[in-house]
C-alpha positions as CSV (number, residue, x, y, z in Angstrom):
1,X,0.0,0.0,0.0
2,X,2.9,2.2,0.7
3,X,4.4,1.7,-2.6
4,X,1.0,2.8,-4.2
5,X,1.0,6.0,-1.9
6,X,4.5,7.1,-3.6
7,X,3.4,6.9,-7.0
8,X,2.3,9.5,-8.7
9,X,-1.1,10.2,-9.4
10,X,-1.4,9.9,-13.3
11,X,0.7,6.8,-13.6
12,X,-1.7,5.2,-10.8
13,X,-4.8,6.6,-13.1
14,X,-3.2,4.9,-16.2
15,X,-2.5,1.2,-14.4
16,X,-6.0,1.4,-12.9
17,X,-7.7,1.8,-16.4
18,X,-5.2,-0.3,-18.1
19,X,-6.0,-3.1,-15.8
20,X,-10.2,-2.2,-16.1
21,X,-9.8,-3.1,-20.2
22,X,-10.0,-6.8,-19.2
23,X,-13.7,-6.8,-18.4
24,X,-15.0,-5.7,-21.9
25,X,-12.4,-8.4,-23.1
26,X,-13.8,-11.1,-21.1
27,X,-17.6,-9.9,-22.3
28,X,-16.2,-10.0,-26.3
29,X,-14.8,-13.4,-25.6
30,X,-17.7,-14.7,-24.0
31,X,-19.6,-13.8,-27.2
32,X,-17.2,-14.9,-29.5
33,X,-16.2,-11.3,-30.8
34,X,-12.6,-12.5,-30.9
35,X,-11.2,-9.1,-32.3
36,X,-12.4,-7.0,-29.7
37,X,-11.4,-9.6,-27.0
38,X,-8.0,-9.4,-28.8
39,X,-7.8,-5.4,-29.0
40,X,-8.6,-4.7,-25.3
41,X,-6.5,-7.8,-24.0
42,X,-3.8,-6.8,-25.4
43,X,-4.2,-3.2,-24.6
44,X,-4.8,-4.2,-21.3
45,X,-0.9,-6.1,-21.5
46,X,0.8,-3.9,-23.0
47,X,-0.4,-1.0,-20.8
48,X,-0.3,-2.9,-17.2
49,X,3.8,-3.7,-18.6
50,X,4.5,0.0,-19.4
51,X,3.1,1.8,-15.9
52,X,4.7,-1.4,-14.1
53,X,8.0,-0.4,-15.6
54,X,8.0,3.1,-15.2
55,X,6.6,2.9,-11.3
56,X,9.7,0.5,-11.1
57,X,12.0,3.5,-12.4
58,X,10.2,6.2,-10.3
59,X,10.2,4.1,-6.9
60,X,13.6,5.8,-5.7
61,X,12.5,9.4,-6.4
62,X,10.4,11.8,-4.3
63,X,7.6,13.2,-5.8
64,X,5.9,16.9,-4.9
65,X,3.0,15.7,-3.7
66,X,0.9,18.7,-2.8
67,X,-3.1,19.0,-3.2
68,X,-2.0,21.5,-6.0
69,X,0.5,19.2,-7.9
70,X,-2.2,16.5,-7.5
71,X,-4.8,19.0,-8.9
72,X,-2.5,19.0,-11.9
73,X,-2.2,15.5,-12.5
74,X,-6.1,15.5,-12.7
75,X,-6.7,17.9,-15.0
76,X,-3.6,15.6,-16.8
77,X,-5.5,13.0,-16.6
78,X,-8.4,14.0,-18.4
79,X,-6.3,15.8,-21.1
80,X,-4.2,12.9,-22.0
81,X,-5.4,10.0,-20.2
82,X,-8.1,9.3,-23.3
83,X,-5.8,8.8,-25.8
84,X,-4.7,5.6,-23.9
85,X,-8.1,4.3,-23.1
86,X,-8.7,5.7,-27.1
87,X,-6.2,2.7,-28.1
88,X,-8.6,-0.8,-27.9
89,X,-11.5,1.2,-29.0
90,X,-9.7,2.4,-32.2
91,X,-8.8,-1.1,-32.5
92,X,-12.0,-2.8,-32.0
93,X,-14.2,-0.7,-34.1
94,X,-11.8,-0.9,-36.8
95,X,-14.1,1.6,-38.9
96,X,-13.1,4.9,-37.4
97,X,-10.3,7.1,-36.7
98,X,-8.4,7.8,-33.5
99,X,-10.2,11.7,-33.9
100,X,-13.7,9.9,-33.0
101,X,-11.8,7.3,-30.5
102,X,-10.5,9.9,-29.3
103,X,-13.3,12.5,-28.8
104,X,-15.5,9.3,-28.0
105,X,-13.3,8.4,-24.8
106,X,-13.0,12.5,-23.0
107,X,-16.7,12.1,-23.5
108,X,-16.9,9.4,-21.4
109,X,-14.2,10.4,-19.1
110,X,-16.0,13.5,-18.6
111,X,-18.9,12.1,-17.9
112,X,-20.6,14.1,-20.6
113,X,-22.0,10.9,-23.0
114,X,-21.7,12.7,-26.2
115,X,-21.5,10.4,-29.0
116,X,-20.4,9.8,-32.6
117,X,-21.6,6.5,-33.4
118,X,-25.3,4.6,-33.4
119,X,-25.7,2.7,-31.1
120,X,-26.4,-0.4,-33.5
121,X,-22.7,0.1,-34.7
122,X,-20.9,-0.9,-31.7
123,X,-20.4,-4.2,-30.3
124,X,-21.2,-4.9,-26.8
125,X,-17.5,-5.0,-25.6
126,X,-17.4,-1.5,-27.3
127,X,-20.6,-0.3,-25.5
128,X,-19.6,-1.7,-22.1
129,X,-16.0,-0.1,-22.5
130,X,-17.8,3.7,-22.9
131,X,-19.9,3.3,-19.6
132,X,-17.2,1.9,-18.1
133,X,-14.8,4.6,-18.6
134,X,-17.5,7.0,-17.8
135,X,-18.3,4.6,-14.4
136,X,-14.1,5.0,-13.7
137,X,-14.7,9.0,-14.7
138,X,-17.3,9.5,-12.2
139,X,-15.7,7.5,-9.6
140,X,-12.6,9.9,-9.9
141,X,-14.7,12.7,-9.4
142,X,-16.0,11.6,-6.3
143,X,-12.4,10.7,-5.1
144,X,-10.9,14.0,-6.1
145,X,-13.5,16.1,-4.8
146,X,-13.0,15.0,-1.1
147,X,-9.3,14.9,-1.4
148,X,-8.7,17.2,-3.8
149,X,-10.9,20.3,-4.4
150,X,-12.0,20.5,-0.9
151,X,-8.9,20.7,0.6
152,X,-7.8,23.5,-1.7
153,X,-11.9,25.5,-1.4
154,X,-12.8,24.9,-5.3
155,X,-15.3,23.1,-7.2
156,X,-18.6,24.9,-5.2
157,X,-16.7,24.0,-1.1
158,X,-15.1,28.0,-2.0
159,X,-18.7,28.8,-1.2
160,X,-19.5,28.1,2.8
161,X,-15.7,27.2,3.2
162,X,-13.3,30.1,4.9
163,X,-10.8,30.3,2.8
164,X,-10.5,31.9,-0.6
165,X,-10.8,29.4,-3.7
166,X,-7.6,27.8,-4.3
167,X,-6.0,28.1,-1.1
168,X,-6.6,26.0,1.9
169,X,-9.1,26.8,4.9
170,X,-6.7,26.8,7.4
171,X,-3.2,26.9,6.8
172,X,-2.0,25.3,10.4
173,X,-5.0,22.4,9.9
174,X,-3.9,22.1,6.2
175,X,-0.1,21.2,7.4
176,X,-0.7,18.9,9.4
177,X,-4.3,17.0,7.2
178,X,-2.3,18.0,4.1
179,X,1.2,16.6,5.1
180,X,0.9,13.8,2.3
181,X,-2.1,14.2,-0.3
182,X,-2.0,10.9,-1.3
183,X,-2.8,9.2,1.9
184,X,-5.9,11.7,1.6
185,X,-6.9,10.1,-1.8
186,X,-6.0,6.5,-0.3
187,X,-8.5,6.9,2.7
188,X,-11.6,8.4,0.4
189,X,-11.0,5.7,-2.1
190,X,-11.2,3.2,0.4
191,X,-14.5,4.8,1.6
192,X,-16.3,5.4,-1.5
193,X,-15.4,2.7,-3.9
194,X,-17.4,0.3,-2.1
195,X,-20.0,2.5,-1.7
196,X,-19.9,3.9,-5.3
197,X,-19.5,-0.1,-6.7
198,X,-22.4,-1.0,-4.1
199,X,-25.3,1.7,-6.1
200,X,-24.2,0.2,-9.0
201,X,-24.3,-3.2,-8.4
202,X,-28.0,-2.8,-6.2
203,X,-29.2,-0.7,-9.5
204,X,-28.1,-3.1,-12.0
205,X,-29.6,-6.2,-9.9
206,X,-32.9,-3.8,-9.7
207,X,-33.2,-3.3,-13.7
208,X,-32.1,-6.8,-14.4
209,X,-35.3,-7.8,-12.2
210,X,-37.6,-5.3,-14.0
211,X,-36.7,-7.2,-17.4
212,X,-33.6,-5.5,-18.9
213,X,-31.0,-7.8,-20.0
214,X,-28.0,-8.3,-18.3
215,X,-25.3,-6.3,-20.4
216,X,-28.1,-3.2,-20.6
217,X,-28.9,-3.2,-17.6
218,X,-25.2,-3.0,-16.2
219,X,-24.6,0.2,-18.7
220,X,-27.5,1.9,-17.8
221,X,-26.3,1.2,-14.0
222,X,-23.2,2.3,-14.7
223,X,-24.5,5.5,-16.5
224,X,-26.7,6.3,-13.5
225,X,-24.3,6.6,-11.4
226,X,-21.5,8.6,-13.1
227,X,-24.6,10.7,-14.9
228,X,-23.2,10.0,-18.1
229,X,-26.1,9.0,-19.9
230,X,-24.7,6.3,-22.2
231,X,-27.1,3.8,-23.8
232,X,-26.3,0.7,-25.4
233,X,-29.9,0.6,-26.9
234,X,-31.0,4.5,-27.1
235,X,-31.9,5.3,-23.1
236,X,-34.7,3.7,-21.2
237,X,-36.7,4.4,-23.4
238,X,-35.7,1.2,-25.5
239,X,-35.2,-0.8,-22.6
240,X,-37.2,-3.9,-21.5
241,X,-38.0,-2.6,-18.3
242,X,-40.3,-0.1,-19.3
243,X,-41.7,2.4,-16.6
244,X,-40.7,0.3,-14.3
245,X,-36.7,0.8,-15.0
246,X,-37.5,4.1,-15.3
247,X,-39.0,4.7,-11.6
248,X,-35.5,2.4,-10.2
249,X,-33.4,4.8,-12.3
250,X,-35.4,7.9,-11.0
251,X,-34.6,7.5,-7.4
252,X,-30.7,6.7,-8.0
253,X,-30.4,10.0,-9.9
254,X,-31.1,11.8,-6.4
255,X,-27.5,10.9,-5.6
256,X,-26.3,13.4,-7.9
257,X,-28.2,16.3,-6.0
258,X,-26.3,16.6,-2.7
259,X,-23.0,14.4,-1.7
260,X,-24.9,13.8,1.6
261,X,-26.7,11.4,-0.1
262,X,-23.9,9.2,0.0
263,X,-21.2,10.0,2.0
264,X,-20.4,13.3,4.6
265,X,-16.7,12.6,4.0
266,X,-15.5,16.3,3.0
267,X,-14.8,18.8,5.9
268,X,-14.3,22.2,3.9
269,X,-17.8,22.1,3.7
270,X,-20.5,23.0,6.6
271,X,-23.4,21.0,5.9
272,X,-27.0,20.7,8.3
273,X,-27.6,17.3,7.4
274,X,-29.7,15.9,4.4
275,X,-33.3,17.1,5.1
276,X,-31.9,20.9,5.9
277,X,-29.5,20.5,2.9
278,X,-29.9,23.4,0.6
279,X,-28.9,21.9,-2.5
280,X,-31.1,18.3,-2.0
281,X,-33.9,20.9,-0.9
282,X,-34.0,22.9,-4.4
283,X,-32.9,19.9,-6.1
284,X,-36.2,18.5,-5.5
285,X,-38.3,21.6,-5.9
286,X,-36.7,22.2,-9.6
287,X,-37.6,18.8,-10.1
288,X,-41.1,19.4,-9.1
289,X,-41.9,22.9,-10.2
290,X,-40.4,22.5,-13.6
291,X,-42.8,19.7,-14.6
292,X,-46.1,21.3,-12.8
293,X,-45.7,24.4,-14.8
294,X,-45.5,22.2,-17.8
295,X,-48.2,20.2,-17.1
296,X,-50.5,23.6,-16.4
297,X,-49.2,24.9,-19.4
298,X,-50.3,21.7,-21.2
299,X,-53.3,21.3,-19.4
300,X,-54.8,24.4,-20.5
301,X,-53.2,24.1,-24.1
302,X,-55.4,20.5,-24.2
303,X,-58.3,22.2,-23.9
304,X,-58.0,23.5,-27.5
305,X,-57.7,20.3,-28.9
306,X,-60.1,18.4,-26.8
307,X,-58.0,16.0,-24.2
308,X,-58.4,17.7,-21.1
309,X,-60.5,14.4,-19.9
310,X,-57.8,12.1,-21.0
311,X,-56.2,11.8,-17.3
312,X,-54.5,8.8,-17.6
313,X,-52.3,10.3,-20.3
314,X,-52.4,13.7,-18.5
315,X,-50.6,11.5,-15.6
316,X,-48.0,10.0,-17.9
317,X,-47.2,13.1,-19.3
318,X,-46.7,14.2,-15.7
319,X,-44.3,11.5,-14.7
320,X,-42.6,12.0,-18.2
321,X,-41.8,15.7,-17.4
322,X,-40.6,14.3,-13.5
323,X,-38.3,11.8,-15.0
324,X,-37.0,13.8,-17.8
325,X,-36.3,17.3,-15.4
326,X,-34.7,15.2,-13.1
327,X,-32.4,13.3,-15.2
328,X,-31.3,16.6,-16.7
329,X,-31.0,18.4,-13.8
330,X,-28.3,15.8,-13.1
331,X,-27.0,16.3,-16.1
332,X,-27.4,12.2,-17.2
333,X,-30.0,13.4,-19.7
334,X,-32.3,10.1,-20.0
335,X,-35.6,11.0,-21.8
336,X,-38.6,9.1,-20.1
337,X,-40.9,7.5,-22.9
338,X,-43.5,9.6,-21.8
339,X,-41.7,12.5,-22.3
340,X,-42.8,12.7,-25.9
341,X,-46.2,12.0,-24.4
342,X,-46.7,15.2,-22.8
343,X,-46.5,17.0,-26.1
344,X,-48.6,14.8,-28.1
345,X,-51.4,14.9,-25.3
346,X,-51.3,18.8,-25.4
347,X,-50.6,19.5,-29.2
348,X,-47.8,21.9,-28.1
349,X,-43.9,20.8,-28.5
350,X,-41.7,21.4,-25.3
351,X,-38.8,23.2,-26.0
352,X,-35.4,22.1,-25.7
353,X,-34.2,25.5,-23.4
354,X,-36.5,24.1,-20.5
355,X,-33.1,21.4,-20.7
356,X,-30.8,23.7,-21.2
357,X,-31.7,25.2,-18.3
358,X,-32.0,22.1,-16.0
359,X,-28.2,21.6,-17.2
360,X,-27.3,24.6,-16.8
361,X,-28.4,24.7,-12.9
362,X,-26.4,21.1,-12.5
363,X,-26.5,19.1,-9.3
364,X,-24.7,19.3,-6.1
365,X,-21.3,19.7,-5.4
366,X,-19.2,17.3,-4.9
367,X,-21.1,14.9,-7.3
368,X,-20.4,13.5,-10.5
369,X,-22.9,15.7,-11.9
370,X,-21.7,18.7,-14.3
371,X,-23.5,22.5,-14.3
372,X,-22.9,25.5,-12.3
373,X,-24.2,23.6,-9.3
374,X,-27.0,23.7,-6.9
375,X,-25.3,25.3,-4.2
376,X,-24.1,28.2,-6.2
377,X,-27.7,28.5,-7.4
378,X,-28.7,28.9,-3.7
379,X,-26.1,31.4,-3.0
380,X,-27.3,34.1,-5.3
381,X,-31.1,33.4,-3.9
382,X,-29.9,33.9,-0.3
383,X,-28.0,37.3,-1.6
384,X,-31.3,38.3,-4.2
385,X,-33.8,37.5,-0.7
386,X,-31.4,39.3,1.7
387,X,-31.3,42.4,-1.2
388,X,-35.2,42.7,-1.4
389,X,-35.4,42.3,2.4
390,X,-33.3,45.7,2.6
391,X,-35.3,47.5,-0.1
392,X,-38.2,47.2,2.2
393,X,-36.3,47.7,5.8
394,X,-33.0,49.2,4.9
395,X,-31.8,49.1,8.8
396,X,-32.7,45.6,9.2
397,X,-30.1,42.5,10.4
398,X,-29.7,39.0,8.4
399,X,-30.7,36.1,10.3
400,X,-29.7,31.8,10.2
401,X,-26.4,32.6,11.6
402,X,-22.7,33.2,10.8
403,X,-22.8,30.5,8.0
404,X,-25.6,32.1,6.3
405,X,-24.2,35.4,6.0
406,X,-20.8,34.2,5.1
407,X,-22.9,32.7,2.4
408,X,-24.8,35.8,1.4
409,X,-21.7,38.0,0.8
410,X,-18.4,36.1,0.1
411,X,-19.6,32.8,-0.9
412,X,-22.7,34.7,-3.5
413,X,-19.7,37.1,-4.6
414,X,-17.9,34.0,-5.7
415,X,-20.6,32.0,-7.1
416,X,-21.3,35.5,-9.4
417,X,-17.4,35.5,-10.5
418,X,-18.2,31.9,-11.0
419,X,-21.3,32.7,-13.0
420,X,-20.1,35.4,-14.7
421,X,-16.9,33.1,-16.0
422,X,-19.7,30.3,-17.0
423,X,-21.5,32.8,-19.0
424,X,-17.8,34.1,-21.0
425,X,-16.9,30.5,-21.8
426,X,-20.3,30.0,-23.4
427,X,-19.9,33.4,-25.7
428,X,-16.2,32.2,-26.4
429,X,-17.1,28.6,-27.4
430,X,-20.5,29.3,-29.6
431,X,-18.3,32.2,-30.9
432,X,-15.4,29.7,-31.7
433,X,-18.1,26.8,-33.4
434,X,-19.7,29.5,-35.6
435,X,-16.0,30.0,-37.2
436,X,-16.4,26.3,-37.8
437,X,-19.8,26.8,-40.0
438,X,-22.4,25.8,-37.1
439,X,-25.6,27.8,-37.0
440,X,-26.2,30.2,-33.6
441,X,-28.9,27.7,-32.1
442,X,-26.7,24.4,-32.7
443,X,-23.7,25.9,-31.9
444,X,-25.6,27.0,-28.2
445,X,-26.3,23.2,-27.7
446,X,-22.6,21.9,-28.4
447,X,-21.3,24.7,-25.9
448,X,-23.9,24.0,-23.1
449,X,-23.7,20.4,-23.7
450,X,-20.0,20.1,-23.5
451,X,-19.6,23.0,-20.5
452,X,-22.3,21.5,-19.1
453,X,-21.2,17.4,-19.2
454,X,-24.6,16.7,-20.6
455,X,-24.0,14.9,-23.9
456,X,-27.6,14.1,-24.6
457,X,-28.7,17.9,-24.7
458,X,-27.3,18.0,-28.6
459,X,-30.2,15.1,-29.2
460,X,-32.2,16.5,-27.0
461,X,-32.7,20.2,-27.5
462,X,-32.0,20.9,-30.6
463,X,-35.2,20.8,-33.2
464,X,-32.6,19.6,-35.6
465,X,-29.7,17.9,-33.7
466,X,-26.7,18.4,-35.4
467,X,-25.0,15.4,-37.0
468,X,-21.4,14.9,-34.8
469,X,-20.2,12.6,-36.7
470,X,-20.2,15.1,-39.7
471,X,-18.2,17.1,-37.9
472,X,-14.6,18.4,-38.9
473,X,-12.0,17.6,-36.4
474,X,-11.1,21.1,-35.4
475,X,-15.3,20.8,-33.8
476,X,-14.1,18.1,-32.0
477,X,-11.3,19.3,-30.2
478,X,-13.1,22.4,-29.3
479,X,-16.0,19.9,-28.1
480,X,-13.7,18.4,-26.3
481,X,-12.1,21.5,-24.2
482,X,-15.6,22.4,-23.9
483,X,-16.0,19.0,-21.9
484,X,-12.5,19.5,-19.6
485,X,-13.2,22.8,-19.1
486,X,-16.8,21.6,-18.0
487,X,-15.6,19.3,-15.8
488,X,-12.6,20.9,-14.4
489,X,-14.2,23.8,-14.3
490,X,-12.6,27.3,-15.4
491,X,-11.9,28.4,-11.4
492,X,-9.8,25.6,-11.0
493,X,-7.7,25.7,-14.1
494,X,-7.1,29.5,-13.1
495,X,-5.7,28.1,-9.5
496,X,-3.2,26.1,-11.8
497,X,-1.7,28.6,-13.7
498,X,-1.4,30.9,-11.1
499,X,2.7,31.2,-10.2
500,X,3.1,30.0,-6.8
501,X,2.2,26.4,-8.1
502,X,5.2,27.3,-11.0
503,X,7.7,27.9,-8.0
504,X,6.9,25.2,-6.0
């Protein structure tokens, strides 16, 4: 275990995925699809060989080992860690270039679920391989944020923690918690693989029961979790489980509101449990209120073409605008089957910037869910509430305590310089895509789908999706720094370039 702790963090990331390629070759075996069995096996080798060798040369060295040095081997990792796991794909699908294995795998990674290919054009090793790498993606996240990003007050803990986002709370606490990083990232592996690897293993059991097969059920487990979204047969929508798989998948996506829902294991944060949680709290209600006023507003659109007394397909367009609001407010962007109900049952089309939205808001820190993120959200409420409040009594006093204020001024003037940077990356990428020849409304989706790391929006909310695949390869890569920027999100690549990190 020791030896682990000394190595560095991106050659432990590449033995772990190296090693993870044998499971989509033992599926491709076991169904005869001796190619792709061959491609990922001997990945799997030949990449297991080359991080044992070079751990073997680094053993002797000592490594800088600092939350901001392992802050840089994440971002690393996401940059250049897909062009490894790009290898067996290339290979297996034989049909494609190492652009769209390429762009395929940071889309995974990321967790954002974008695709280039049809789902009927990729084997089940191939299919298993994407949700897995989004499954390891998600499971990194989770790792990184508790040992990682809180320590050093970014990714949404810079708004209730103390200290200013890229530094540490407290510098005497952070010496002596901070003395070695990697024992950090040992300890919240140790606590939340088993629980990440438990939700996925209880959801896949749960959809296998309501009639999925095994292999779709496992992806659209997998995809749950990590809120990436990928489908082996199109979404749930396909699936053999029906409504049914829908309602199991429904309440896993509440893990992907508020880390409380899983674990409490991140200090930088105060939080008052998970019924007082503020982001759970609006979580729910923008789950709610989003589909009631849809429902209204198709209620009263139905009585112009006569099905206001169809109820029973008033209450499946109900549940289809639950599921739907839910899943994209997560940013895993399944689309319930009813979904399509609740515009055929009014006569009016929902538009796709009701999704954009939901994305937009994210889920809760700390999650493996993409967006500005709930908590930020509820920062510039408490600051808009406590702003109104003075209009009407200029000389009155905030209430709810220390934590709430620190919230309502510091952490609401971060999450607006938060904001505000969201809002510049979204003019400088649509900018950047319409040099490429996309029109304004596609070239919106692409940037809020990749800054968001919700993939399905370009299906989703475009009324004519753009065609990916089509795509030049310039697109791509600016798809794909959409989706690390997205993920890493633009504070935290500011911390890195920042000089102190140079000097030390």
């Amino acid at each position: 275990m020791r030896t682990l702790y000394r190595m560095p963090l991106f050659l432990l990331l590449t033995g772990i995925a190296s090693a993870s390629m044998m499971l989509p070759a033992a599926v491709a075996l076991a169904e005869e699809e001796f190619h792709d069995a061959r491609s990922f096996f001997y990945a799997a080798i030949v990449g297991v060989v080359l991080t044992a060798l070079v751990a073997i040369a680094q053993a002797t060295r000592r490594h800088n080992r600092s939350a901001s040095r392992q802050l840089f081997a994440l971002m690393g990792a996401f940059v250049f860690l897909p062009a490894l796991l790009a290898v067996p794909f290339h290979e297996a699908v034989r049909t494609t270039t190492f652009m769209n294995a390429f762009f395929e795998m940071v889309s995974s990674l990321t967790t954002t679920g974008a695709t280039l290919f049809d789902p009927s054009r990729l084997s089940s090793a191939e299919h298993l391989w994407r949700a897995q790498v989004a499954w390891l993606g998600g499971l990194l996240m989770w790792i990184a944020a508790a040992a990682i990003l809180a320590p050093l007050t970014l990714g949404g803990f810079e708004i209730t923690a103390r200290g200013e986002p890229g530094q540490s709370v407290d510098a005497g606490a952070a010496r002596r918690d901070m003395r070695d990083p990697a024992q950090r990232l040992g300890l919240a592996a140790r606590v939340l693989v088993p629980i990440y690897a438990g939700l996925t293993l209880a959801l896949w059991i749960m959809l296998m029961v309501a009639g999925d097969l095994p292999l779709t059920a496992l992806i659209h487990a997998m995809s749950t979790l990590s809120t990436s979204g990928i489908s082996s047969v199109g979404g749930p929508i396909n699936a053999g489980s029906g409504i049914a798989g829908e309602m199991i998948i429904f309440c896993f996506l509440f893990f992907a509101l508020s880390r409380l829902t899983f674990s409490g294991d991140t200090g930088a944060s105060y939080r008052p449990g998970l019924r007082e949680d503020p982001e759970f709290r609006m979580g729910i209600s923008i789950a709610i209120l989003v589909p009631l006023v849809l429902f209204v507003r198709h209620w009263i659109a139905a009585f112009d073409v006569g099905g206001e007394q169809n109820l029973a397909l008033g209450l499946r367009a109900l549940w289809g605008g639950v599921f739907t609001a839910l899943s994209f407010l997560s940013t895993t962007g399944f689309v319930s089957s009813d979904w399509a109900e609740a515009q055929s049952w009014s006569g009016l089309p929902t538009p796709g910037l009701i999704l954009m939205g939901l994305a937009i808001m994210g889920g809760g820190v700390a999650t493996t869910a993409g967006g500005v993120k709930l908590l930020r959200i509820y920062a510039l409420y408490l600051a808009g509430k406590r702003e109104l409040e003075k209009l009407v009594h200029p000389s009155s006093i905030g209430r709810s305590g220390p934590m709430a204020r620190r919230m309502r001024r510091q952490g609401a003037f971060i999450a607006w310089v938060f904001f505000m940077l969201f809002a510049m990356s979204i003019a400088a990428f649509s900018l950047i895509f319409s040099l490429f020849g996309i029109d304004f409304e596609n070239a919106m989706v692409l940037t809020i789908a990749g800054l968001t790391n919700c993939g399905p929006l370009i299906r989703a909310a475009a009324e004519m999706p753009v065609d990916l695949g089509a795509l030049g390869d310039g697109v791509k890569l600016t798809l794909c720094a959409a989706m690390v920027l997205g993920r890493l999100e633009l504070m935290a690549i500011i911390v890195l370039l920042t000089p102190g990190i140079w000097r030390d």
